[in-house]
C-alpha positions, 0 to 999 in steps of 0.5 A, spaced: 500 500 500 505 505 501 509 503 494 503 505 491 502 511 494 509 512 494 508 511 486 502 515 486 504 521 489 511 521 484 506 521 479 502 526 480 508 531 483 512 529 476 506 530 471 505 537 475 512 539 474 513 538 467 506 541 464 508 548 461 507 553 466 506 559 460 498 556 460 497 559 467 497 565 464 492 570 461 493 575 456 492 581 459 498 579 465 501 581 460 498 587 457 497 592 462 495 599 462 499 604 466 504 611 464 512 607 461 517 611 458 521 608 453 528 610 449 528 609 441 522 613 437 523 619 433 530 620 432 532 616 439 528 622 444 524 616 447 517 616 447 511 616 452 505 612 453 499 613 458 494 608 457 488 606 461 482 601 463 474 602 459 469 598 460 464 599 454 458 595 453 460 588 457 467 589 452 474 591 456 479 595 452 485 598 453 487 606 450 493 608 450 496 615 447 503 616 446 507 622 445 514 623 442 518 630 440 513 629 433 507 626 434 501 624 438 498 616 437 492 614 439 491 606 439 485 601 442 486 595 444 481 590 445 481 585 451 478 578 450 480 573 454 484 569 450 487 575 446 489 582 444 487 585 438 489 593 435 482 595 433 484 603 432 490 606 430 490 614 429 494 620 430 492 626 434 485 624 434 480 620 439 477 613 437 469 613 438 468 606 442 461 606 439 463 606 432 469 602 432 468 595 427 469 590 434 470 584 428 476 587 424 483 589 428 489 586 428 492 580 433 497 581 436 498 577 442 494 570 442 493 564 448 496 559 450 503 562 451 507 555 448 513 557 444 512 556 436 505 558 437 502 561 431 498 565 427 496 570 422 493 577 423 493 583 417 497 580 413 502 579 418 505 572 421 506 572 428 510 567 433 511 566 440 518 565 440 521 565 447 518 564 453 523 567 460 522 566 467 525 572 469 527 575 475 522 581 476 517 576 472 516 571 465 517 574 459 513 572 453 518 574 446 513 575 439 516 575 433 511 579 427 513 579 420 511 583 416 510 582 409 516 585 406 520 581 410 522 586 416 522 584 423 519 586 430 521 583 436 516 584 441 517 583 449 511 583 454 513 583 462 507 580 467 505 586 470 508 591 465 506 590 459 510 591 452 518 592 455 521 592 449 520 593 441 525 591 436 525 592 428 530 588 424 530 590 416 528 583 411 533 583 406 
């Protein structure tokens, strides 16, 4: 009776320690609404972004304005539960959350949160590429390509959202 006890509970302990720990997470972990600084931007003078929390008609978005030395963008995320989809982008006007078309938009970061996950939005492709345990917390690495052939690294921190954004040129 012990050994089978001793085998179950070995069972359960190793199934628990090698399913995938990036499945515990929601998308919104790692899309979060607040105030960043960031360098880069127009001619390397940085940015900033402020973006906050609404709640319209049983929908959850987030809108986030940023500024550089040139412009001011506004973009609206739409919160799902298993994505994150760009539904409005414009500069240096406000979106209408009751005329935005809620169907239409761009993916762009999707559930579960497996390395080699993949998927197709606005003509882009998109892959989970790196999956990090950080110290300050997990870090989820996307890999959008662009039709052209460029290249954007993108990585979201638990608890902070986008943390840093990198482009490479296609040949």
């Amino acid at each position: 009776m012990k050994r089978i006890l001793f085998l179950l509970a070995f069972s359960l302990l190793f199934i628990s320690c090698s399913s995938n720990t990036t499945n515990n997470y929601k998308v919104d972990d790692f899309f979060v609404a607040g105030n960043f600084t960031y360098n880069g931007g127009f001619e390397g003078a940085g940015f900033k972004t402020t973006s906050k929390y609404v709640y319209k008609n049983g929908y959850k978005f987030i809108l986030e304005d940023t500024i550089d030395t040139a412009t001011q963008v506004q973009r609206v995320y739409l919160l799902t539960k298993d994505s994150i989809v760009l539904i409005f982008t414009g500069e240096n006007t406000s979106a209408d959350l009751n005329s935005l078309d809620l169907t239409k938009g761009e993916v762009i970061l999707k559930a579960p949160f497996n390395i080699g996950n993949k998927w197709l939005s606005a003509g882009n492709k998109y892959e989970i590429i790196e999956y990090i345990d950080a110290e300050s917390g997990p870090e989820i690495t996307i890999e959008k390509t662009y039709p052209n052939g460029n290249i954007e690294r993108i990585i979201y921190q638990k608890g902070f959202g986008k943390i840093s954004k990198v482009l490479i040129l296609g040949s």
